[in-house]
N, C-alpha and C positions, 0 to 999 in steps of 0.2 A: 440531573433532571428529575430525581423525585421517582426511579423505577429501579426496579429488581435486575439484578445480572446473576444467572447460575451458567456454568458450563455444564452441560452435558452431556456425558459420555457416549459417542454415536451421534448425536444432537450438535454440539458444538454451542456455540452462545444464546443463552435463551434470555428474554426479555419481557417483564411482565409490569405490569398490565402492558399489555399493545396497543399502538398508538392508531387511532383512529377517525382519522379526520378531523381532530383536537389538536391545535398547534400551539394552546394555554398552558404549554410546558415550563416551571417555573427553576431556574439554574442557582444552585446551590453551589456560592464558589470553596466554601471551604472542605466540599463534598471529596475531593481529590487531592488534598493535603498528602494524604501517605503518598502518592506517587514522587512529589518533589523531594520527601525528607527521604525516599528511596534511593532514589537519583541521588543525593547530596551523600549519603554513605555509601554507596555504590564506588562513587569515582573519588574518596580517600583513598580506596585499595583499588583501583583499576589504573592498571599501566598500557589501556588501549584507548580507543575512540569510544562512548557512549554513544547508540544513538538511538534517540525519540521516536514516538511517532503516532499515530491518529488514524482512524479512517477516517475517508472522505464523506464528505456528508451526505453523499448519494448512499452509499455503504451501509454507512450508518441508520439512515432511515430504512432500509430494508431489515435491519434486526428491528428495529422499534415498532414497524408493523403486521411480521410476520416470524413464525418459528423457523424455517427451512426460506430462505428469500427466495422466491421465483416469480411473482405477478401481482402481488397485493400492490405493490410502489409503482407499478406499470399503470395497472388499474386507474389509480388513484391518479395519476398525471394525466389518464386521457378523461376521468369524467369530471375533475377539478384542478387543473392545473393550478391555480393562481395559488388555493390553501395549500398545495403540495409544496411551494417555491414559497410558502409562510414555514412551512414544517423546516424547510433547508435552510433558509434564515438562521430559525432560531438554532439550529445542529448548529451550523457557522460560526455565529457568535460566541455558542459555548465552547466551540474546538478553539477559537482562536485563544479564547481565553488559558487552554489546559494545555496550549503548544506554547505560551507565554511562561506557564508555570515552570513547563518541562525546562526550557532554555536558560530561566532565570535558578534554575537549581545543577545547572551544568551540562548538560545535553552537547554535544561535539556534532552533531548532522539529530534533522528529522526525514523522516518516511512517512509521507501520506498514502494510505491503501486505499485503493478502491476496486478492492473485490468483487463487485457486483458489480459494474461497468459496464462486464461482457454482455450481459441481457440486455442492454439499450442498441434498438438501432442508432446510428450516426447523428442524424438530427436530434435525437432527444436526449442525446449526450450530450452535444452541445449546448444543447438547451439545459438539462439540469444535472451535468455532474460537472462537466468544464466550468462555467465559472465560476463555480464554487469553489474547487479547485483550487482554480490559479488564485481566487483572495486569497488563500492560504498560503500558495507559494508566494505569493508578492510578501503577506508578514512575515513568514520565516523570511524571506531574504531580507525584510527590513530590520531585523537583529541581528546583519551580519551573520547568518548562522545556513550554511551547508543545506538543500531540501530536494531530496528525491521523489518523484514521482513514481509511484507505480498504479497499474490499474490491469487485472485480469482481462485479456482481450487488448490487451495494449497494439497489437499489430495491426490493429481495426481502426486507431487512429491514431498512428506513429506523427502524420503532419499535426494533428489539432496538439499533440503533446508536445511538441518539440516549440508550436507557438507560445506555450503558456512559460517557457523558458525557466524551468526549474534548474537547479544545479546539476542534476541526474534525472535517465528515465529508465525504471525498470521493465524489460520487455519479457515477452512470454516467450514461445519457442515456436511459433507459428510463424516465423520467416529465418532467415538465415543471416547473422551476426552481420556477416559481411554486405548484404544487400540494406542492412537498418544503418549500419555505418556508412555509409553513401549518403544518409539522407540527412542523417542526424550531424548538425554541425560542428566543430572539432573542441567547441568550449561547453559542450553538453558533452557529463560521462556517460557512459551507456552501463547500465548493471546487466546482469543475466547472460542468457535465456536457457541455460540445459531443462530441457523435459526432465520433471522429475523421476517420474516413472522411468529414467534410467538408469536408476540405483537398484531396480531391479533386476539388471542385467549384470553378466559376470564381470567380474574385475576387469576382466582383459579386455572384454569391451567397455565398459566404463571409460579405461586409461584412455584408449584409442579414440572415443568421442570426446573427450577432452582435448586430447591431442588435434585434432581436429578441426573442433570448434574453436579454438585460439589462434589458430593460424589465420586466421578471416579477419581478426583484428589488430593484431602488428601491435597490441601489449598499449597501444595509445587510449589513454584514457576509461580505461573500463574496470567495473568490479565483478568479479566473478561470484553468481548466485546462480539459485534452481529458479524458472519462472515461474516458480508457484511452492507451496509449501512440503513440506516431508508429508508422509503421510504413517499411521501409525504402524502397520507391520513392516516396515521400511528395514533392511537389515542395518545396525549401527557402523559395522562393519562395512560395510559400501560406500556408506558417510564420508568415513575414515578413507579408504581409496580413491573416492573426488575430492577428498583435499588434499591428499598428498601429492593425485595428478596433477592438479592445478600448480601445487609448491616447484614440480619437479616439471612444469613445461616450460 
């Protein structure tokens, strides 16, 4: 789109210029070339699954309008809705286009993130992260190609996820495996949900919440993940003992 991407350290993705109520953003398709020829050397030498993936474009317009996402994308939806849902457009169009890329250079499954989620009450999720969303999941499904869902706060609208019927829904850890398998139909996987912040607890109890939290699902249909990312003083070693839990439940 013609903007700056730095990660910084403490910071996380910073985005420059910020976007500001200008949705005359002009998409540069060969801008993201390296990721496909990535992907294409990637899975010469990889004897697992590759998999892709995007934030959602609610997500995404939260880095493009603010450094730390918390209110600027809120703002903007209640004094202008209409240019907000021009802004997510145009995110849309470019994501479909860079999930087209990822697929047609070998991608095995995509994951659509949407990080910022959690900050929308229900209505205005509905209104601007869901169906943007599900376009995405309807194209990845229209490439034959695997697409998980996930969204922080995902327990705050486990039914509007389960309508958009992606392949998979990643869930957080704010309800219990066993009560989201009840709801969730038996041809949707279910990924997650350990709290991450349990790697910082001793092994022994790591194992035993794993232990645990598997028994709720009877091994049907699920992938086991943290519902939310590692974080950085995370000991690697604890890492290592929730996967081995998982291998050895």
């Amino acid at each position: 789109l013609g903007l700056d991407l730095d990660f910084k350290e403490g910071i996380g993705p910073v985005i420059t210029p910020q976007v500001q109520k200008d949705t005359s953003l002009r998409h540069d398709p060969d801008a993201l070339l390296f990721v496909g020829e990535a992907i294409s050397s990637m899975k010469k030498k990889l004897n697992v699954p590759l998999i892709g993936f995007c934030g959602a474009p609610y997500t995404v317009s939260c880095y493009l309008t603010e450094t730390k996402p918390s209110n600027v994308s809120k703002k903007w939806i209640y004094q202008e809705p209409e240019s907000f849902h021009a802004l997510l457009r145009k995110i849309t169009d470019v994501t479909k286009a860079y999930l087209d890329l990822q697929i047609k250079s070998g991608v095995d499954a995509i994951q659509i993130f949407d990080s910022w989620a959690y900050i929308l009450p229900k209505d205005l999720y509905k209104t601007f992260s869901l169906p943007y969303n599900q376009e995405l999941i309807d194209f990845v499904k229209s490439k034959k190609v695997p697409v998980i869902s996930f969204a922080r706060g995902s327990t705050l609208y486990v039914s509007e996820m389960i309508a958009s019927r992606p392949s998979a829904i990643s869930f957080d850890w704010h309800e219990s495996l066993g009560e989201i398998r009840k709801m969730v139909p038996d041809e949707i996987t279910i990924q997650g949900n350990f709290d991450p912040d349990l790697l910082y607890a001793s092994k022994e109890e790591i194992q035993k919440e794993v232990k645990r939290t598997l028994s709720q699902v009877e091994k049907r249909g699920h992938i086991i993940n943290l519902g939310h990312g590692l974080k950085p003083d995370m000991d690697p070693d604890r890492v290592k003992c929730f996967v081995d839990a998982v291998k050895d439940a």
